[in-house]
C-alpha positions as CSV (number, residue, x, y, z in Angstrom):
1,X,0.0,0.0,0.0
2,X,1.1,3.6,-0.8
3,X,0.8,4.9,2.2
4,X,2.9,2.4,4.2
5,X,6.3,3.0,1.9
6,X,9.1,5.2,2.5
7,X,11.6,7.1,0.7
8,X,11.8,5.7,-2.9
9,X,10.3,2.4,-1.7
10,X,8.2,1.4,-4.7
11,X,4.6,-0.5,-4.7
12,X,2.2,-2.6,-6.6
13,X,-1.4,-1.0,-5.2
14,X,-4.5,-3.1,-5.4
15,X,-6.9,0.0,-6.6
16,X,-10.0,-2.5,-7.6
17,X,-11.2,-5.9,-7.2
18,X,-14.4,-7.6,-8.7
19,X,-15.6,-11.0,-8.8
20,X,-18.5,-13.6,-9.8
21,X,-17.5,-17.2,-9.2
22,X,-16.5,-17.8,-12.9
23,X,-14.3,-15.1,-13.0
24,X,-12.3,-12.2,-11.1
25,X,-10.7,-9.3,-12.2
26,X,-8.1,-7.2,-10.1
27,X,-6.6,-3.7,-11.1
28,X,-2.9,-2.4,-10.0
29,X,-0.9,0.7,-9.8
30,X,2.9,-0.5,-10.3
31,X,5.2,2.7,-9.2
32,X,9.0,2.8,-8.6
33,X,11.6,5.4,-8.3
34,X,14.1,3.2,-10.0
35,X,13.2,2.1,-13.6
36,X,14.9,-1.0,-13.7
37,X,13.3,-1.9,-10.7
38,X,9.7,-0.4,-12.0
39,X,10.3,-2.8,-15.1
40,X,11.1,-6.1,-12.5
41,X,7.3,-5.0,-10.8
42,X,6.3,-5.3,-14.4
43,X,7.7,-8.4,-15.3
44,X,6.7,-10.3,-11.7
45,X,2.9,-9.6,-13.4
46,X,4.3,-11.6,-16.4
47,X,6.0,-14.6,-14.0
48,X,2.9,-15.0,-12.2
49,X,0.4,-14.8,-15.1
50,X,3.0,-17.5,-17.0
51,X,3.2,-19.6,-13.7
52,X,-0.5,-19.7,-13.2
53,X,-1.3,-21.0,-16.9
54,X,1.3,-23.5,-17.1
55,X,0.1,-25.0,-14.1
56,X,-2.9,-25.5,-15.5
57,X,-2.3,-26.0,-18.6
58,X,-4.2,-23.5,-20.4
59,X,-5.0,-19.8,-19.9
60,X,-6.7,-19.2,-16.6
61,X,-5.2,-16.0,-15.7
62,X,-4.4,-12.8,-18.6
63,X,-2.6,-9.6,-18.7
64,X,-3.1,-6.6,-19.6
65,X,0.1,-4.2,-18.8
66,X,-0.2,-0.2,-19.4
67,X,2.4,2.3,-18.5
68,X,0.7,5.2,-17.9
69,X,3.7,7.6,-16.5
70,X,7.6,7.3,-15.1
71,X,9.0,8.7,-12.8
72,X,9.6,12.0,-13.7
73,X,13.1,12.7,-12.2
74,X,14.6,11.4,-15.2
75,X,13.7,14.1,-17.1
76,X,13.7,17.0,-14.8
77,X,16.9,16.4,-14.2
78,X,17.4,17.6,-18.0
79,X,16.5,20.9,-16.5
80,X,17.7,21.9,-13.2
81,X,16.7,25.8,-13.6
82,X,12.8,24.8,-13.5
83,X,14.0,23.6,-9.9
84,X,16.0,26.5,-9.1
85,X,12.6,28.8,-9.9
86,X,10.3,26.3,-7.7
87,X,12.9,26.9,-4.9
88,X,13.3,30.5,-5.0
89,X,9.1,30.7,-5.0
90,X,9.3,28.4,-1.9
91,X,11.7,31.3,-0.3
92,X,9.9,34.1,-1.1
93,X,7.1,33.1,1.0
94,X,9.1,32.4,3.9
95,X,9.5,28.5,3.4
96,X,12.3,26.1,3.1
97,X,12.5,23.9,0.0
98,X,11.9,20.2,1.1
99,X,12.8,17.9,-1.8
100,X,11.3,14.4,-1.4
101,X,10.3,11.8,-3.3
102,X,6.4,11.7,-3.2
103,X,3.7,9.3,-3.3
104,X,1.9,10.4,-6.0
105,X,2.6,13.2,-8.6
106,X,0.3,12.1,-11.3
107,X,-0.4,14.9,-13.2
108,X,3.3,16.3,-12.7
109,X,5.1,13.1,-14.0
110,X,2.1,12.8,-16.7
111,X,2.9,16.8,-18.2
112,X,6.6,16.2,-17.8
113,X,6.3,12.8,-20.0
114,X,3.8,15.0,-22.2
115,X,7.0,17.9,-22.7
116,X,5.7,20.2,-20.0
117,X,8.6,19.5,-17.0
118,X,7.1,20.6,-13.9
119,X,7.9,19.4,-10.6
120,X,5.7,18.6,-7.9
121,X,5.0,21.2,-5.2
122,X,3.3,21.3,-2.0
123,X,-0.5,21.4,-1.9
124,X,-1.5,21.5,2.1
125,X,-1.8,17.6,1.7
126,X,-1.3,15.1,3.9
127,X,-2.1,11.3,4.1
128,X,-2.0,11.2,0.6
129,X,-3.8,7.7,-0.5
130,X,-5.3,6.6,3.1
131,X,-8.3,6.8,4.6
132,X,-7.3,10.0,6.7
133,X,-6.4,12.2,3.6
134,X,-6.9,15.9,4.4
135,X,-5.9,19.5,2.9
136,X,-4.9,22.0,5.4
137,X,-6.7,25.6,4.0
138,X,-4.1,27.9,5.2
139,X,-1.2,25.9,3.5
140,X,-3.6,25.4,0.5
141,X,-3.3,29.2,0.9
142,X,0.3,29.3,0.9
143,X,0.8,27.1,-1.8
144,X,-1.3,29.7,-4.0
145,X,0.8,32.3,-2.7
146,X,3.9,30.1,-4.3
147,X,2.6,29.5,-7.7
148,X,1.9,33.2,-8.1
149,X,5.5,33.4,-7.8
150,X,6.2,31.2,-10.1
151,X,4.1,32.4,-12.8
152,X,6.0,35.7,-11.7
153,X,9.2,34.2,-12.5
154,X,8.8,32.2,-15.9
């Protein structure tokens, strides 16, 4: 689960589950920090699935495997300045810079795949991905306060 990983721990999330008694389906999020490692989540999908029909002997289980974004480190790091910028933002509103690694950043990773490099910044989030999720209003506050610097800046 998401919300029980540290650091650049990655996961394979169970987000949906049905079933009739001829037939289940289940639905994953597969996310790693580490591509190489990201592609070994992949391909333990494609051991099981393999495993599962040869014992068998015919095709019980299938796969269906879609990337839908990376991590996006690998290309911001193409272009340290946009960094510089979301730092100096973060300053200006009387904030220190924390740079993490994050347990979500969809839409960031999605718009930096898409050409649009953009780091993720500070919402007023916490408990992303758990039952407790909650936005705090006055750090939602700040964090408008920061993009308006940004869009300042750029």
């Amino acid at each position: 689960r998401p919300e029980l990983t540290e650091g650049y721990e990655g996961f394979n999330h169970l987000t949906e589950i049905h079933g009739i008694v001829e037939e289940a389906k289940t639905k994953y999020i597969i996310r790693n920090h580490d591509r190489s490692i990201f592609e070994t989540q992949k391909s333990d999908f494609e051991r099981i699935v393999a495993f599962m029909n040869d014992k068998y002997h015919h095709e019980v289980v299938s796969l269906t495997l879609e990337d839908s974004y990376y991590n996006m480190r690998e290309i911001l790091d193409q272009y340290p300045e946009i960094i510089h910028i979301a730092k100096e933002a973060i300053e200006e509103v009387g904030l220190t810079p924390i740079i993490e690694p994050i347990r979500g950043g969809t839409d960031g990773a999605r718009l930096t795949y898409m050409g649009l490099p953009c780091p993720n910044l500070g919402t007023g989030g916490y408990n992303y991905h758990g039952p407790y999720e909650y936005a705090d209003i006055q750090e939602m506050e700040k964090s408008l306060e920061i993009i308006i610097n940004l869009v300042t800046k750029i």
